[in-house]
N, C-alpha and C positions, 0 to 999 in steps of 0.2 A: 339280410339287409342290415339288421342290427348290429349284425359281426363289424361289417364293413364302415358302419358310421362309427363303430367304437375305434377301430383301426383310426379312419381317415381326421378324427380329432382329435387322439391319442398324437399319434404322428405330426400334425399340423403345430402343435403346441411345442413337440420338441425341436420341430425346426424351426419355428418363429418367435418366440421366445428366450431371455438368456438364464445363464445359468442359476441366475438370482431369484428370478420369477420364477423358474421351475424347483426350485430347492421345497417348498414347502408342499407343493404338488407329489413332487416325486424324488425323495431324499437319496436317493441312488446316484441322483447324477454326480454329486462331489467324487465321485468314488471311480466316474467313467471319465476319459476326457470327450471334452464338448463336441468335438469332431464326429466323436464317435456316436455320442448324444444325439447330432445331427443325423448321421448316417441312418439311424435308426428309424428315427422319424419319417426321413424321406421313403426307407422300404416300409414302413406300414401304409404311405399314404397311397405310395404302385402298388401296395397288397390289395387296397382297400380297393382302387380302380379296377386292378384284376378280377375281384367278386362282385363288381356291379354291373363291369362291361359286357360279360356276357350274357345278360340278364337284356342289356341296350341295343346288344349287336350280336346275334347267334352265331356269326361267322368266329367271335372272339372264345367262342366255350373251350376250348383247348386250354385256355388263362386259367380258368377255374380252377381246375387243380392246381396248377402252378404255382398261381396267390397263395391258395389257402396251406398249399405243403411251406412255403415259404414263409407264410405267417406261421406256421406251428413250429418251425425252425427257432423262427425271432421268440416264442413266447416258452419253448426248451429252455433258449439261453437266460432268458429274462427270470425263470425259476430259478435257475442255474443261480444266476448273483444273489437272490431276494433271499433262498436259502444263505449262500456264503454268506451275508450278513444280518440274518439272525430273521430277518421282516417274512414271517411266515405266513402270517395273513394274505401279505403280496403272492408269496408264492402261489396260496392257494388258489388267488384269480386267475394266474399266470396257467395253473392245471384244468382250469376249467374253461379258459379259453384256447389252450391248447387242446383241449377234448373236442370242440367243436370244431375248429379248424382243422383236425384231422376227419371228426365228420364230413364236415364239406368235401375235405379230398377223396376221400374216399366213398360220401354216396352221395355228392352233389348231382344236382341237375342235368338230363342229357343223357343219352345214350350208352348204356355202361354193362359191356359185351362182359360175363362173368364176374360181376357184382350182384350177386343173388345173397341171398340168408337172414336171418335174423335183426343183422347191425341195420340190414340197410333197405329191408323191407323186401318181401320176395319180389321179385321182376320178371312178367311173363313176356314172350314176344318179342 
């Protein structure tokens, strides 16, 4: 759930705010165009919905994965730049957000036919 509020606020601010008021937050965006700034934001805020909806509505757990492979996608690329310019701190949130969002995908909630071992906790039944 924590995942998901970081997402769905993370996201809300780069699409509802401009590039002015994000510059001091998150120095990356001079360097993205705003569109894309934008684009960004709106897939974290459907990522964040993906990790909560099925939590809301059981029929949606199929999302689960989906969000959270799709968030560790967006938070790859997001090291990917943090590295190209030098803000390694950044990166390092970016890798440990990314470690969790591949958690998620891989031993979220629900029924999980051959996800048995160590990562993800043995699974009997």
């Amino acid at each position: 759930m924590v995942l998901a509020l970081l997402f769905a606020a993370a996201g809300a601010m780069k699409v509802a705010l401009s590039q002015e008021a994000l510059l001091p937050l998150m120095p990356w965006v001079d360097a993205v165009p705003m569109a894309a700034v934008r684009g960004i934001g709106a897939l974290e805020v459907l990522g964040a919905a993906g990790l909560v909806l099925p939590a809301l509505w059981p029929a949606a757990a199929p999302l689960l994965p989906l969000a959270a492979g799709g968030l560790a996608l967006l938070m790859a690329g997001g090291g990917a730049l943090h590295i190209s310019r030098g803000e390694y701190a950044e990166s390092a949130g970016n890798a440990v957000v990314l470690a969790l969002a591949v958690l998620v995908t891989r031993c979220g909630p629900g029924p999980h036919r051959g996800r048995t071992g160590r990562l993800c906790g043995a699974r009997t039944g």
